[in-house]
N, CA, C and O atoms as a Tinker XYZ file with bonds, in Angstrom:
   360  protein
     1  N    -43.409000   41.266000   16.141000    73     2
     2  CA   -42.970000   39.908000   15.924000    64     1     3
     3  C    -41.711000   39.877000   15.048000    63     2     4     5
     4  O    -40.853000   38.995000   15.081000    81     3
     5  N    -41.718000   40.781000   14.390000    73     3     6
     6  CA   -40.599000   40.605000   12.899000    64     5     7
     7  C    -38.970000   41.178000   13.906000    63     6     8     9
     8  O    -37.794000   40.901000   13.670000    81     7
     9  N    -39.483000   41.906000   14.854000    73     7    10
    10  CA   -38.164000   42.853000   15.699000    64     9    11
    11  C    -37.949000   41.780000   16.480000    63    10    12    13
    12  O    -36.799000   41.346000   16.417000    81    11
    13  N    -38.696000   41.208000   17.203000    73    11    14
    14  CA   -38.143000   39.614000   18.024000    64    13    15
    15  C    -37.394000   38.674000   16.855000    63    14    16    17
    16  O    -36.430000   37.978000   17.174000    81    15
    17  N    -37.793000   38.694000   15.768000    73    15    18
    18  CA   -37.211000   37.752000   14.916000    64    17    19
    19  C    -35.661000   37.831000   14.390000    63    18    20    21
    20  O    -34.924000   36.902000   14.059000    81    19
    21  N    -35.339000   39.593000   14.429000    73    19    22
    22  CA   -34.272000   40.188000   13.550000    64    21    23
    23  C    -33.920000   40.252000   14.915000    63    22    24    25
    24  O    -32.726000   40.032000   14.709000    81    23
    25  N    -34.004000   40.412000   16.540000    73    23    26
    26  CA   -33.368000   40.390000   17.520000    64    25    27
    27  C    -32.575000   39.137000   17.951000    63    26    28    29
    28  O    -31.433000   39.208000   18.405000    81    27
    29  N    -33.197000   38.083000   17.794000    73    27    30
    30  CA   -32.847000   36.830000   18.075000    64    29    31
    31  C    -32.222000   35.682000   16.657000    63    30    32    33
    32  O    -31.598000   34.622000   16.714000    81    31
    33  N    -32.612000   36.294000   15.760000    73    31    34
    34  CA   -31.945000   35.578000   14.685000    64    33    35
    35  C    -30.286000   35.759000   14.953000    63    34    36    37
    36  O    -29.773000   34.643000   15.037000    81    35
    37  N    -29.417000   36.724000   15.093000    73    35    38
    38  CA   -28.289000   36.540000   15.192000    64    37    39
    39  C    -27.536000   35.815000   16.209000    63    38    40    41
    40  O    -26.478000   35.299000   15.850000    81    39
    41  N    -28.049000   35.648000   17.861000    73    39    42
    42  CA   -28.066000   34.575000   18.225000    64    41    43
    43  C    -27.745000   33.814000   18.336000    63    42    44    45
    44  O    -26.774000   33.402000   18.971000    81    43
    45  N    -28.834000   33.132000   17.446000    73    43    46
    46  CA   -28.852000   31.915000   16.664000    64    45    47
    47  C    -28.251000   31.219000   15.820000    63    46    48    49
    48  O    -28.323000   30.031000   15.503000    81    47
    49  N    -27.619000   32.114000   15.467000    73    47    50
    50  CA   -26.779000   31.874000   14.154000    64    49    51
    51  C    -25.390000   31.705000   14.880000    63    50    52    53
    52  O    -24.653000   30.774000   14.555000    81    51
    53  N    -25.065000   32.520000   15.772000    73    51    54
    54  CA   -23.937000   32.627000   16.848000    64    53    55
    55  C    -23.867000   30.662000   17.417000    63    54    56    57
    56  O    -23.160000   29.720000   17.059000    81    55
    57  N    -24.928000   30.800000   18.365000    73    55    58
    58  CA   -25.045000   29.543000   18.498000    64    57    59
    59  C    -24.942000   28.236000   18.123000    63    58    60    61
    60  O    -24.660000   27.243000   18.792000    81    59
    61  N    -25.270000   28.394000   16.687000    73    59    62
    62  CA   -25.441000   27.262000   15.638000    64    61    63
    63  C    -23.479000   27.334000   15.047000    63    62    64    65
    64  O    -22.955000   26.421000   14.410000    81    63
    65  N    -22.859000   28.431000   15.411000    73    63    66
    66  CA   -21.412000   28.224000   14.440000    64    65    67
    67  C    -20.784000   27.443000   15.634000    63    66    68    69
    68  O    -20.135000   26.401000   15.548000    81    67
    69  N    -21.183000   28.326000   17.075000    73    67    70
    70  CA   -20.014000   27.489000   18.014000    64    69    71
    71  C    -20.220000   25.994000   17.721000    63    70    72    73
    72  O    -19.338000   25.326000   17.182000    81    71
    73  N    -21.605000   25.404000   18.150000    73    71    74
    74  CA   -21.813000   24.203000   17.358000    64    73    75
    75  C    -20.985000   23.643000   16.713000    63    74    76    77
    76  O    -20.293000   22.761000   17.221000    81    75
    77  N    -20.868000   23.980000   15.570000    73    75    78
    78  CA   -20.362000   23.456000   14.307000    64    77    79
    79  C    -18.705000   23.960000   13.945000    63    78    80    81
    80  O    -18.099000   23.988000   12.874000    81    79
    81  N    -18.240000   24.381000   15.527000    73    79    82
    82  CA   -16.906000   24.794000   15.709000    64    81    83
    83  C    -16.662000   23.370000   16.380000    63    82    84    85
    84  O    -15.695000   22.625000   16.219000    81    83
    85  N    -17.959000   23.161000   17.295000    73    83    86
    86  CA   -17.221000   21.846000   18.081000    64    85    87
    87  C    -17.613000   20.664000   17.659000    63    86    88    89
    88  O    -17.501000   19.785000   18.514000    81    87
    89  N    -18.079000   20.295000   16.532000    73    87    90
    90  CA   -18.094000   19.276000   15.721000    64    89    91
    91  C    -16.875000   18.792000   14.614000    63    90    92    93
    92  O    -16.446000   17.652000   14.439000    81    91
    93  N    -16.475000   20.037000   13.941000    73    91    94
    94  CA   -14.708000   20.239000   13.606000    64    93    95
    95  C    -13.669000   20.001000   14.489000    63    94    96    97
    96  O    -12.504000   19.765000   14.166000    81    95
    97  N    -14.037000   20.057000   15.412000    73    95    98
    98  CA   -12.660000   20.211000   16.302000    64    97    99
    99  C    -12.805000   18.798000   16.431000    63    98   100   101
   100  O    -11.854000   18.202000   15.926000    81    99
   101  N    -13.397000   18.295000   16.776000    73    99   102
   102  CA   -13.930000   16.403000   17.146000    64   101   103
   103  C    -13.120000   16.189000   15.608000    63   102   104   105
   104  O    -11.946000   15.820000   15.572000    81   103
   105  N    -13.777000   16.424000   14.585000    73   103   106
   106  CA   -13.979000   15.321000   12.909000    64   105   107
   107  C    -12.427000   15.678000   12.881000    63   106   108   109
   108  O    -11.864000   14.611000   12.636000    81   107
   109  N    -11.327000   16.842000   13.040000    73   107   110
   110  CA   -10.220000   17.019000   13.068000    64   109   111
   111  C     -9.366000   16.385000   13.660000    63   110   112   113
   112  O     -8.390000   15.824000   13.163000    81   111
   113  N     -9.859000   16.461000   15.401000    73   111   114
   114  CA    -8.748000   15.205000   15.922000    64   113   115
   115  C     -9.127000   13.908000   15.958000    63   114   116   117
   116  O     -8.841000   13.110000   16.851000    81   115
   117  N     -9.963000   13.631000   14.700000    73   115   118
   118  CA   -10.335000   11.832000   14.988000    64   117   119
   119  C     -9.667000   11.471000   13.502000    63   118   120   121
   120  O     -9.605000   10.314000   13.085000    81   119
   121  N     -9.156000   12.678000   12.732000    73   119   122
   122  CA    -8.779000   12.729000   11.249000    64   121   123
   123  C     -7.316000   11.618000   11.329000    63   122   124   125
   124  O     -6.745000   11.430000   12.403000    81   123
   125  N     -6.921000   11.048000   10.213000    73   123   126
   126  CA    -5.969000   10.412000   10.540000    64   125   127
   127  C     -5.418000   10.770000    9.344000    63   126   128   129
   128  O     -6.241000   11.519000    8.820000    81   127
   129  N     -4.127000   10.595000    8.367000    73   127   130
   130  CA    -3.578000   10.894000    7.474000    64   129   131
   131  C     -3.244000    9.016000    6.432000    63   130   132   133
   132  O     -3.255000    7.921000    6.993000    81   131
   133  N     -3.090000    9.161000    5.488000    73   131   134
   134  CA    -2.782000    8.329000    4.640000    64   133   135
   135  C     -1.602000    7.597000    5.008000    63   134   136   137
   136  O     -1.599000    6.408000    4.689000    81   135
   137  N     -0.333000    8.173000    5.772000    73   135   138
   138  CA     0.798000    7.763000    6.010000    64   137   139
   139  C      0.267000    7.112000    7.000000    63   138   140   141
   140  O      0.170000    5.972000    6.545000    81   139
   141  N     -0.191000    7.097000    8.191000    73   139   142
   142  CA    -0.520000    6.839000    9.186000    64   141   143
   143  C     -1.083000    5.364000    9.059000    63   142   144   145
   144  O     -0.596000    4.386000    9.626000    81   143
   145  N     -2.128000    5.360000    8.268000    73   143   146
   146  CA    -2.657000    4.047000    7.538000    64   145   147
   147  C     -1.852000    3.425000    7.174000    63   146   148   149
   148  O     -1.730000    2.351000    7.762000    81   147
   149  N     -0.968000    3.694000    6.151000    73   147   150
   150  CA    -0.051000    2.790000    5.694000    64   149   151
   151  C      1.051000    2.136000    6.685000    63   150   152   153
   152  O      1.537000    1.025000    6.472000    81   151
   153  N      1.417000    3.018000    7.884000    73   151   154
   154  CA     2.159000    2.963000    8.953000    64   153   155
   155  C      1.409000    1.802000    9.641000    63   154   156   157
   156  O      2.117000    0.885000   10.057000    81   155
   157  N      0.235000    1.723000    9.796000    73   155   158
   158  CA    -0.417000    0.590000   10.772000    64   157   159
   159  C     -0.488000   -0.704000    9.837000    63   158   160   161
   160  O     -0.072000   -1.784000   10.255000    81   159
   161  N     -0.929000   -0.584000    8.795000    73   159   162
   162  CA    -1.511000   -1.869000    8.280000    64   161   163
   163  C      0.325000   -2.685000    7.899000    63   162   164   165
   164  O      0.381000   -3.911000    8.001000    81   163
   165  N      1.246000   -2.148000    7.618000    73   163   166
   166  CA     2.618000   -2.640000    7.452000    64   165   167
   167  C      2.634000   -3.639000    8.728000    63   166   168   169
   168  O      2.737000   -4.865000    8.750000    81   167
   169  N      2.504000   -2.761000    9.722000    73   167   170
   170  CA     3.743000   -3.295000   10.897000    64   169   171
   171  C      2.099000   -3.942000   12.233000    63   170   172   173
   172  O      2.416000   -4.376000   13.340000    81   171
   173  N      0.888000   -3.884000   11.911000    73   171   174
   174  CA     0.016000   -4.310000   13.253000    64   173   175
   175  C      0.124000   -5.898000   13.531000    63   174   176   177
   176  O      0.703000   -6.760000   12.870000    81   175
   177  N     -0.497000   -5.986000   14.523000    73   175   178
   178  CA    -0.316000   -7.647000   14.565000    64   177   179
   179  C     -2.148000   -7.917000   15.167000    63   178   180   181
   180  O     -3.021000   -7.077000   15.384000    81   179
   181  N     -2.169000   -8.868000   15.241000    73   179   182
   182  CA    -3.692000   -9.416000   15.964000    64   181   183
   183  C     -4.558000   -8.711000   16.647000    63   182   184   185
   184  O     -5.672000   -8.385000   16.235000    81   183
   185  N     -3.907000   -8.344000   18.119000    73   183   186
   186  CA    -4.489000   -7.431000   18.533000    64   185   187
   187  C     -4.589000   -6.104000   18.267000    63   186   188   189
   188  O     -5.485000   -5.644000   18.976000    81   187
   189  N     -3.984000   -5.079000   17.426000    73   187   190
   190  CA    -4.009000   -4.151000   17.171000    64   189   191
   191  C     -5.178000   -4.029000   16.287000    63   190   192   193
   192  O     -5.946000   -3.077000   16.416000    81   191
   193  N     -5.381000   -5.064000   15.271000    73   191   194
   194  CA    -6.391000   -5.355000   14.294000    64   193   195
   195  C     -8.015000   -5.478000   14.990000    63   194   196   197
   196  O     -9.143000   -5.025000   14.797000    81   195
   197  N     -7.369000   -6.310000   15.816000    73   195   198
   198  CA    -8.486000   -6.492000   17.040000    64   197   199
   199  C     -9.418000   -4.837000   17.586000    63   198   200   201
   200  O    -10.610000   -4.596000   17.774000    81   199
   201  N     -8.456000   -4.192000   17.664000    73   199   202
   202  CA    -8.471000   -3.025000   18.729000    64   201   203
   203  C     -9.349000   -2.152000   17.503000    63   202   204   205
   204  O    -10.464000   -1.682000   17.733000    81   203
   205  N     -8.635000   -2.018000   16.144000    73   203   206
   206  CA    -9.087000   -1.375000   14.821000    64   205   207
   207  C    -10.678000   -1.521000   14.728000    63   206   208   209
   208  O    -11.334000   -0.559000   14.327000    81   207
   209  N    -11.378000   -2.860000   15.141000    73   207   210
   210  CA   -12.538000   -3.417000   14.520000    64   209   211
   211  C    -13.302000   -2.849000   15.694000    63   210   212   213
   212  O    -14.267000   -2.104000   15.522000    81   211
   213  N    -12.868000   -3.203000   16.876000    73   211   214
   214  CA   -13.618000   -2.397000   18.127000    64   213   215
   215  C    -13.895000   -0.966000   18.434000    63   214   216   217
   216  O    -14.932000   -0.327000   18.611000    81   215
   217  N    -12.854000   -0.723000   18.439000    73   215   218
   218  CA   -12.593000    0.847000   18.857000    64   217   219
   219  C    -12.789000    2.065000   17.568000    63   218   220   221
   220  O    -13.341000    3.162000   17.649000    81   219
   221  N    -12.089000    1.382000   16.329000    73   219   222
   222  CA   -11.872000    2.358000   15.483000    64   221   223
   223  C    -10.791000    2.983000   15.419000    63   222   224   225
   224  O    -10.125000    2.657000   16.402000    81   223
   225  N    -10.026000    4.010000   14.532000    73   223   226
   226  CA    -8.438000    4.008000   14.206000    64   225   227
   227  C     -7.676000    4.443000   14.899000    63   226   228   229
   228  O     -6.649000    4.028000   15.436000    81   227
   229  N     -8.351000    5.562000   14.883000    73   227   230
   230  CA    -7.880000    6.638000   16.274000    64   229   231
   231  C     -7.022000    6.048000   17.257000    63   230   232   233
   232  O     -5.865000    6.284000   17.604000    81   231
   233  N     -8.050000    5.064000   17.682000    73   231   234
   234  CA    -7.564000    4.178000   19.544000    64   233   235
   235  C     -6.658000    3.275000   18.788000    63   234   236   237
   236  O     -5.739000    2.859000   19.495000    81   235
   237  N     -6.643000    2.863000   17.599000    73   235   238
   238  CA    -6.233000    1.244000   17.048000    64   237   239
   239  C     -4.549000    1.908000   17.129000    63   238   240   241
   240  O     -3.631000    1.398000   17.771000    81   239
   241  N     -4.469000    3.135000   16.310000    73   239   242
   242  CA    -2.838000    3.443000   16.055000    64   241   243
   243  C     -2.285000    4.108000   17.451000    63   242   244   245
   244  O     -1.067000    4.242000   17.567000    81   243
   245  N     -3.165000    4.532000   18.524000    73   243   246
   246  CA    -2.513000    4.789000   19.417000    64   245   247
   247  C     -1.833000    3.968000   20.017000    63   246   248   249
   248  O     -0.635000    3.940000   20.297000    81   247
   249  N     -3.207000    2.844000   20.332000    73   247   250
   250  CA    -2.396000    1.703000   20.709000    64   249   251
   251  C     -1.357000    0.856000   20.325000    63   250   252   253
   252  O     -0.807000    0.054000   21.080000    81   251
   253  N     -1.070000    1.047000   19.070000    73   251   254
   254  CA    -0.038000    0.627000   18.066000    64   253   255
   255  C      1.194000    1.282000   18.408000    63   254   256   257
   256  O      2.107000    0.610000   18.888000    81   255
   257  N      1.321000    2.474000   18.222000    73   255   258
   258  CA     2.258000    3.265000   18.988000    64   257   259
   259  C      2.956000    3.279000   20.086000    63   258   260   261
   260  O      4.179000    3.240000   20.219000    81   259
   261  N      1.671000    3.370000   21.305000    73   259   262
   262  CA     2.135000    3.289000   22.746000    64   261   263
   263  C      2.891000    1.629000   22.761000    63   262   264   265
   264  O      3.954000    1.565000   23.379000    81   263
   265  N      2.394000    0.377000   22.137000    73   263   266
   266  CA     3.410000   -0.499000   22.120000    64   265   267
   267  C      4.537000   -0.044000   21.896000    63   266   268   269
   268  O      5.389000    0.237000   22.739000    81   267
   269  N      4.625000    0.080000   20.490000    73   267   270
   270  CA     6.281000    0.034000   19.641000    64   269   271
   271  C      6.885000    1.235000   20.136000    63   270   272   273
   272  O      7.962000    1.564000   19.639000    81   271
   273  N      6.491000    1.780000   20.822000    73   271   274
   274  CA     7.696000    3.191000   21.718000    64   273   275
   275  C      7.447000    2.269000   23.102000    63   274   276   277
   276  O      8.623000    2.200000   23.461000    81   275
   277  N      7.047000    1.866000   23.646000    73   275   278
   278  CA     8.023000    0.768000   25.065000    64   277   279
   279  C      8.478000    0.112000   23.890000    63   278   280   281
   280  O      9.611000    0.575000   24.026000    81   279
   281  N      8.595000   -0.690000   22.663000    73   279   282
   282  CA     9.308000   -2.127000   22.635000    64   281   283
   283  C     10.863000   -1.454000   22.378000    63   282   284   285
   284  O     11.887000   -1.898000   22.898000    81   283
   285  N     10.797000   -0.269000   21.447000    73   283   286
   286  CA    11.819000    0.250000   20.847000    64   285   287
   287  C     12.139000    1.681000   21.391000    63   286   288   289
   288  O     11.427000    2.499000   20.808000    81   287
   289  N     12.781000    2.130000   22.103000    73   287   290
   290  CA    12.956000    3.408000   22.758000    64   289   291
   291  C     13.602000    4.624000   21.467000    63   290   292   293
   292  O     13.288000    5.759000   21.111000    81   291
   293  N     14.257000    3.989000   21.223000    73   291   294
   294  CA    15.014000    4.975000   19.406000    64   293   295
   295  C     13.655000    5.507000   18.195000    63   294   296   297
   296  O     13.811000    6.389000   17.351000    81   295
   297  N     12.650000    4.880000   18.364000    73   295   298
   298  CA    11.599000    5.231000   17.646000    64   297   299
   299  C     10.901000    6.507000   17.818000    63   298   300   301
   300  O     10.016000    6.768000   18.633000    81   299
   301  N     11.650000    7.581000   16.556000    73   299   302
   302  CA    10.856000    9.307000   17.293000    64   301   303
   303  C      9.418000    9.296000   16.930000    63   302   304   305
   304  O      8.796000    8.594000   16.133000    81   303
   305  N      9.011000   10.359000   17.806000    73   303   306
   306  CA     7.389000   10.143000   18.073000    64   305   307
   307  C      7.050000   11.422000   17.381000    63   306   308   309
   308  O      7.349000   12.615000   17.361000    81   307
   309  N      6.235000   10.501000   16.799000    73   307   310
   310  CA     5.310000   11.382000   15.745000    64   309   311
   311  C      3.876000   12.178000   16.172000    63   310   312   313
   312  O      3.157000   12.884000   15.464000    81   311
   313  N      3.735000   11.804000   17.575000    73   311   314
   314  CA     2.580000   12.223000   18.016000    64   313   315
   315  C      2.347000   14.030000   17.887000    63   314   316   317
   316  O      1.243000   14.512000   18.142000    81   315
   317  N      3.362000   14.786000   17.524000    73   315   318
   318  CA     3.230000   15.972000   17.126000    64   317   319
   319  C      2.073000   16.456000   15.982000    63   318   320   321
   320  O      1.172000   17.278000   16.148000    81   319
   321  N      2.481000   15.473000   14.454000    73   319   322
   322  CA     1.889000   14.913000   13.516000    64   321   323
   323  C      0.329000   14.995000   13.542000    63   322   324   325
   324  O     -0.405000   15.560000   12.732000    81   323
   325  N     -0.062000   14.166000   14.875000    73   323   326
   326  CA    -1.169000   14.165000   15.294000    64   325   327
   327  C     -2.224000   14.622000   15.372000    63   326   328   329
   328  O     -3.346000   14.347000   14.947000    81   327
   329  N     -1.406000   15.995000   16.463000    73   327   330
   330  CA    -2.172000   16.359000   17.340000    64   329   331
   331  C     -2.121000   17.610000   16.679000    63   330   332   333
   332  O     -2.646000   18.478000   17.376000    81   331
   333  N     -1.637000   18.083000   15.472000    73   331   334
   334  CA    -1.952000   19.334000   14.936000    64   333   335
   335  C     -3.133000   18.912000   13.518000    63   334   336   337
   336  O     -3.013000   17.955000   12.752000    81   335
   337  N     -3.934000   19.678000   13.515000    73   335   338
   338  CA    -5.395000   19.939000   12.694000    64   337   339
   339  C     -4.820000   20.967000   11.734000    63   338   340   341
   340  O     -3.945000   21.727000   12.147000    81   339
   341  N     -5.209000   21.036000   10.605000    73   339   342
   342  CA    -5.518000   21.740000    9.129000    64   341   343
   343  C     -6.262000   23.214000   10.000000    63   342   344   345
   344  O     -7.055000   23.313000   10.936000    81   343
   345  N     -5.643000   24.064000    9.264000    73   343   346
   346  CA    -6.405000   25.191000    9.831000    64   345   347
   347  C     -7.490000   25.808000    8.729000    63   346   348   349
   348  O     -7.476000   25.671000    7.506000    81   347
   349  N     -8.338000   26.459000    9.479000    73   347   350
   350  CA    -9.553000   27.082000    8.450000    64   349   351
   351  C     -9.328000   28.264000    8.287000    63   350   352   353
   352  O     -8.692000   29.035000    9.006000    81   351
   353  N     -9.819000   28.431000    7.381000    73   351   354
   354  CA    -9.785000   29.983000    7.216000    64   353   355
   355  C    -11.022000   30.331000    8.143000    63   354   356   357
   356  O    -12.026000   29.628000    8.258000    81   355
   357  N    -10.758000   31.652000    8.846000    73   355   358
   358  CA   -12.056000   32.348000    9.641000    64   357   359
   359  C    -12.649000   33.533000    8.864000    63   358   360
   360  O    -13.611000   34.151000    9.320000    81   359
């Protein structure tokens, strides 16, 4: 019983990190930055606020974005910003 236990415990443990690899990767790209905040609450209007209370931030500043890049074409896109995550140490 104890050799099934020390066989399959590592596993498990294997199992349980990918897990908790793909729970980071989610809490990372739903992460938003302080600038970002301050960037929305300046410049949103009704519906964006709207979108904030429904959806949550993530969707609220995208949608914020995808407006004001059609309204204003000169506006560089920060979506780089974004879409890069804090790295961990392994």
């Amino acid at each position: 019983m104890q050799g099934l236990a020390a066989l399959l415990f590592p596993a498990v443990l294997m199992l349980f990190a990918l897990a908790m690899e793909k729970v980071q990767a989610r809490i990372d790209r739903l992460a938003v930055s302080r600038d970002h905040v301050e960037e929305f609450l300046e410049s949103a209007d009704a519906s964006h606020v709207d979108t904030l209370a429904k959806q949550g931030f993530p969707a609220a500043l995208d949608e914020f974005r995808n407006r004001r890049d059609k309204s204003d074409p000169t506006v560089a896109d920060d979506s780089s910003m974004l879409s890069t995550s804090p790295q961990r140490a392994s």
